[in-house]
N, C-alpha and C positions, 0 to 999 in steps of 0.2 A: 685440344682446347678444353678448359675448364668450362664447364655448365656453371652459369650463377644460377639461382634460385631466384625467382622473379617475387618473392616474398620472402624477407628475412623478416624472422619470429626469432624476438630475443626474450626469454622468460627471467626475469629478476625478481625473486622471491613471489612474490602474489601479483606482478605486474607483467604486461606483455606487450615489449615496445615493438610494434610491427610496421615496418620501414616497405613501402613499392621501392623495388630493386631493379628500375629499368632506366638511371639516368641520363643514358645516353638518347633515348626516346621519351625523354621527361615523365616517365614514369606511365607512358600512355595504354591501355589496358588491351592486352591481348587476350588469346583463350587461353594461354598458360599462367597469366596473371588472374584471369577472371574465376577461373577452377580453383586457384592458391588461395586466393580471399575466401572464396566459398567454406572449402573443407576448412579453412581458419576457426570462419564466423559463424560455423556449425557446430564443429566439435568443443565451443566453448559451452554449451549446456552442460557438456560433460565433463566440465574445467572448473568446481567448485576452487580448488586451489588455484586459479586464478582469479583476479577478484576487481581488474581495472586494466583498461587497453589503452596502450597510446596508439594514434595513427599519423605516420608521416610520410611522408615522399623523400627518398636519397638524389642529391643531388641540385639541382635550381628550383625545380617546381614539386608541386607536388602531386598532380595528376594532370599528362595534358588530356585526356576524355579516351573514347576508343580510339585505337591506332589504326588508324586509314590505311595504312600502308601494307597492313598486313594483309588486304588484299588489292594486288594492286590495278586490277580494272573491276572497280566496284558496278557490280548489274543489282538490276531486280533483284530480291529473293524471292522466291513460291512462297504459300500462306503458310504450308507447314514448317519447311526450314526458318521461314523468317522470324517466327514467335516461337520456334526451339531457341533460335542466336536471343531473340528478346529475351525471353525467360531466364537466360543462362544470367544473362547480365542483372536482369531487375530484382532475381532473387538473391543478389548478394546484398542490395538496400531492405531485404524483407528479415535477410537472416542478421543482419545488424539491429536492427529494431526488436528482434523477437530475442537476443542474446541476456544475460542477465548479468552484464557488464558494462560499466558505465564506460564509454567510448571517450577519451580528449582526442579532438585532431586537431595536428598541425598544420596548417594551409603557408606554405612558399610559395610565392610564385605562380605560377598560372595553377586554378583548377577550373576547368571546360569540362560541358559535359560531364558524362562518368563523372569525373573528377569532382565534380560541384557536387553532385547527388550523395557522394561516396561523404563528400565535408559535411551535405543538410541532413544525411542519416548518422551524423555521430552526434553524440551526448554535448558535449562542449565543444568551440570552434576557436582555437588561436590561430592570428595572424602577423604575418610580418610586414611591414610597410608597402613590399611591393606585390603582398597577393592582390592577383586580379582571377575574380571568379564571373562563368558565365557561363548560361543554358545554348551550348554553342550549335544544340541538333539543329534547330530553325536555319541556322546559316550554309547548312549541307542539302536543305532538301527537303527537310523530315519537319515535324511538331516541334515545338517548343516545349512540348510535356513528356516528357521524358523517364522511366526510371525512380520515378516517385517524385521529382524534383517538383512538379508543378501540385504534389500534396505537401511538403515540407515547406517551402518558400509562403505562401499565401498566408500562412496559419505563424511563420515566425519573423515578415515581413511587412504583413497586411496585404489589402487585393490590389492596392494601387501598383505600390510597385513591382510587386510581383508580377500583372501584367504588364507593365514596363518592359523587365526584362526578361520573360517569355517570348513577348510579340516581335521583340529587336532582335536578341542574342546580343543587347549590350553588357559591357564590362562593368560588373562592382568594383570597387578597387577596395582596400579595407580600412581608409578612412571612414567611408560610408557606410560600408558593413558595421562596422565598430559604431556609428553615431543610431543606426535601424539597430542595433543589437542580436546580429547575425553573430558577431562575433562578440568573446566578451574578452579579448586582448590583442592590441598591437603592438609590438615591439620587433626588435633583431633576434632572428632566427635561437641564438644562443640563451638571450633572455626566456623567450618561449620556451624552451627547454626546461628554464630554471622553474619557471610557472606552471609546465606541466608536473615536473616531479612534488611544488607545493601542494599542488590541487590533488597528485595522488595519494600524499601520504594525508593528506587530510581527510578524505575519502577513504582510504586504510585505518583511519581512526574510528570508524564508526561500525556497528555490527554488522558482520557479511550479510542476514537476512534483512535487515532493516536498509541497506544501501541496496541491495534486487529488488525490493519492495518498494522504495524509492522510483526507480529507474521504472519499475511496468508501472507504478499510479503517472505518473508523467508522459506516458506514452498513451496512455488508456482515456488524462483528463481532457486530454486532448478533443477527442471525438465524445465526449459525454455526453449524455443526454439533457440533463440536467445539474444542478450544485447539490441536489437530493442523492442522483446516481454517486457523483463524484464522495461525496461525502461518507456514504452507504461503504465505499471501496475502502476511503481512510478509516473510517473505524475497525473494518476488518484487519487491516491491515497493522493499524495500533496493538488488536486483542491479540494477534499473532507473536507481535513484535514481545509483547508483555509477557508473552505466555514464558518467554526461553529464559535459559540461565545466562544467558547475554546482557537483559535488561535488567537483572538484578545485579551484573558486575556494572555495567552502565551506571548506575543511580549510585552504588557505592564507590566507585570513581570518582562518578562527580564529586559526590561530600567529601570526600577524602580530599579530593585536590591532586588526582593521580592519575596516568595513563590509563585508560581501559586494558583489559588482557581477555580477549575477547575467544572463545573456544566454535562458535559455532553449533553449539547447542541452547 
């Protein structure tokens, strides 16, 4: 029997469509999956040629959360194993956040759990009519706060609902998402597609240091102290941007009325 690869990484020029590859288990996160995303979303600091990720699910959904099944008389953990198993999992939301790759994910169909956390740590969020997303730990037993889900939701939800759906493990569906602006598209699985490749190459239009630059002040303005803090970041970030042979083909592009040809220096 052939081994599938619980992560298929497909690298297309400066892009890297990377598909969960378990849809027989709707894509639900095992330790072979959980280690696959890891080294992925790690090894991309050292991926300047790559420069934009897409994230999707093969198959119906797109993550159904941890796979239960994989063990199947679930006990107690000890304090030590059970925040190694924790860690394993929560640092795959810290190493997507900390990457300097702007994430699109595609959300199909169910993302629970893992799953949801996995969609609120990526950059941009599409959806297809029948995603339903939910913080589904509360309904096994455990927290509602999860995996960073209960830092991500609050801050791009508000507290209302976010406690909402913390305290129940109710269903988003992506009408709703899309109307809160969780998501910023709904359509068929195909169209998504079509909107992801838009959004990439549009984001492949602009200078590789000024889109990672981009991507940490958005993550950074986040938790800012201040619009003094925040602002302090943008300037540096502008004299940066200024400083290369990138924002001198930039400004002459523009005037020209021409593609950027963009070198990375």
């Amino acid at each position: 029997m052939t081994q599938i690869d619980p992560l298929d990484v497909q690298v297309d020029g400066a892009v890297a469509w990377v598909t969960l590859n378990r849809p027989a288990q709707l894509n639900a996160l095992d330790p072979a999956l959980i280690d696959a995303l890891m080294r992925f979303f790690t090894s991309l600091t050292e991926r300047p040629d790559i420069r934009v990720v897409v994230l999707q699910g093969a198959g119906r959904a797109f993550c159904a959360g941890y796979d239960l099944k994989h063990n199947a008389e679930p006990r107690p953990l000890g304090v030590v194993t059970g925040l190694e198993t924790q860690r394993r999992v929560r640092n795959v939301m810290l190493a997507m956040r900390r990457c300097p790759q702007p994430i699109v994910c595609l959300v199909q169909g169910a993302a629970s759990g893992g799953g949801f956390a996995l969609a609120l740590a990526s950059d941009i969020r599409l959806a297809t009519p029948d995603a339903r997303m939910n913080a589904a730990f509360i309904r096994i037993g455990l927290s509602g706060c999860d995996v960073g889900v209960s830092y991500f939701l609050p801050r791009m939800v508000g507290s209302s609902v976010a406690a909402e759906l913390l305290l129940t493990g109710r269903f988003l569906g992506a009408a709703r998402a899309l109307a809160l602006g969780l998501v910023s598209t709904v359509a068929p699985l195909p169209e998504l597609q079509t909107e992801a490749r838009a959004l990439v190459a549009d984001m492949l239009n602009t200078s590789p240091l000024g889109l990672r630059l981009t991507k940490d002040a958005l993550g950074l303005a986040v938790d800012a102290a201040s619009l003094e803090a925040v602002i302090a970041m943008e300037d540096r970030n502008q004299i940066l941007c200024a400083s290369t042979d990138d924002f001198k083909e930039g400004v002459q592009a523009f005037l020209g009325k021409r593609q950027p040809q963009y070198t990375n220096q």
